[in-house]
C-alpha positions as MATLAB code, in Angstrom:
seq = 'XXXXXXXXXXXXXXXXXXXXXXXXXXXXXXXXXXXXXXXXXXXXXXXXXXXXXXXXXXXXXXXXXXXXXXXXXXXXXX';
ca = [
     -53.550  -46.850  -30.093;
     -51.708  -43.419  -30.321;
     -49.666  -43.087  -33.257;
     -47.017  -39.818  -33.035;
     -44.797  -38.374  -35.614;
     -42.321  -35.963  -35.069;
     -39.682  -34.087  -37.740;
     -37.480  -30.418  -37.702;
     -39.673  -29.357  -40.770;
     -36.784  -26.924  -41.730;
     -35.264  -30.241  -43.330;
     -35.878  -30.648  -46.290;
     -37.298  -34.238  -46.632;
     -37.891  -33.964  -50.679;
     -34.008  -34.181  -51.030;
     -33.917  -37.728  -49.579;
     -35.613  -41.000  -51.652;
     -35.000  -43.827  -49.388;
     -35.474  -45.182  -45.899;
     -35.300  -47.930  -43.871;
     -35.697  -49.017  -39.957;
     -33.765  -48.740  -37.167;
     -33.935  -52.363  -35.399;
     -36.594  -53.159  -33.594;
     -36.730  -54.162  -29.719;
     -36.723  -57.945  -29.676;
     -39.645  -58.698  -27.513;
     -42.122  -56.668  -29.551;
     -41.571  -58.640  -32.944;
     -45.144  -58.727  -33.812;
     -45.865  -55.748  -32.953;
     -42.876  -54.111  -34.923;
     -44.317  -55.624  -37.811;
     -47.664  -54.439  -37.888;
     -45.790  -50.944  -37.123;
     -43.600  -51.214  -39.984;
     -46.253  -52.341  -42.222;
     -48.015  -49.096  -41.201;
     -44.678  -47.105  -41.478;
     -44.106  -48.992  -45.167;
     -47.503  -47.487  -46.588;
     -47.594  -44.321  -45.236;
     -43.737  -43.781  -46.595;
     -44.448  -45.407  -49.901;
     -47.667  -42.666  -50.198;
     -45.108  -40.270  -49.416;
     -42.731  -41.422  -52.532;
     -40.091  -43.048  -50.486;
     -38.517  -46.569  -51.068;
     -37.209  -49.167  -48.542;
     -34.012  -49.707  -49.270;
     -31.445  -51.764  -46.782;
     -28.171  -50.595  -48.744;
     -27.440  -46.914  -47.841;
     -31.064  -45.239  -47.216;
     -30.867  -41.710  -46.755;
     -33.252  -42.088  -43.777;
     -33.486  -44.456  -41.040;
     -36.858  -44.413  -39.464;
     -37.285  -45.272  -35.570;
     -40.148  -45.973  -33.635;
     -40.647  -46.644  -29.972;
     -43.702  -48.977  -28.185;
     -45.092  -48.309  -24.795;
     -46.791  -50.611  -22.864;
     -47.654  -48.194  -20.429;
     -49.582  -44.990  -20.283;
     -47.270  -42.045  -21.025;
     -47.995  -38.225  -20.678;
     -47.490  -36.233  -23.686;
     -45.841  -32.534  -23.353;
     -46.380  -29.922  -26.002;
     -48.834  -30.953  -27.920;
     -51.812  -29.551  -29.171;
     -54.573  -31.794  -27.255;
     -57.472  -29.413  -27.676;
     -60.780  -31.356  -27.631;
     -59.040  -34.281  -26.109;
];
C-alpha cells in the first residue's frame, strides 16, 4: 500500500485545532475505516482533534484499486 500526503506548506497548519473527514465513497466502507483509523492517529500525534461540529479542517482521501502513475515526486531509489 502507498500512502501520499500532500499540503501548500505556506499555510500555516498550527493556526487550526480540529479536523474531520470528508465522506467517504460508499463501496469502500471498510477500507475507509482502516484509513481513517490511520488518518485519526497520525492527526491526534500531530495535536489535532476530531471534531464533527465546525472543524477547521476537513481531511479527504481517495482509494485506487488500480495502479496509478505518480508525477513529481521524488522516487529516487524506487
Amino acid at each position: 500500500m502507498f500512502i501520499e500526503h500532500d499540503y501548500k506548506y505556506s499555510l500555516g497548519f498550527t493556526d487550526y485545532k480540529t479536523y474531520s473527514f470528508v465522506e467517504c465513497q460508499r463501496d469502500t466502507n471498510i477500507i475507509c475505516e482502516d484509513v481513517q483509523q490511520a488518518i485519526r492517529q497520525q492527526m491526534a500525534a500531530r495535536g489535532y482533534v476530531l471534531s464533527y461540529e465546525k472543524p477547521d479542517l476537513f481531511v479527504n482521501f481517495f482509494v485506487y484499486y488500480e495502479p496509478i502513475k505518480l508525477y513529481g515526486l521524488c522516487t529516487a531509489g524506487y
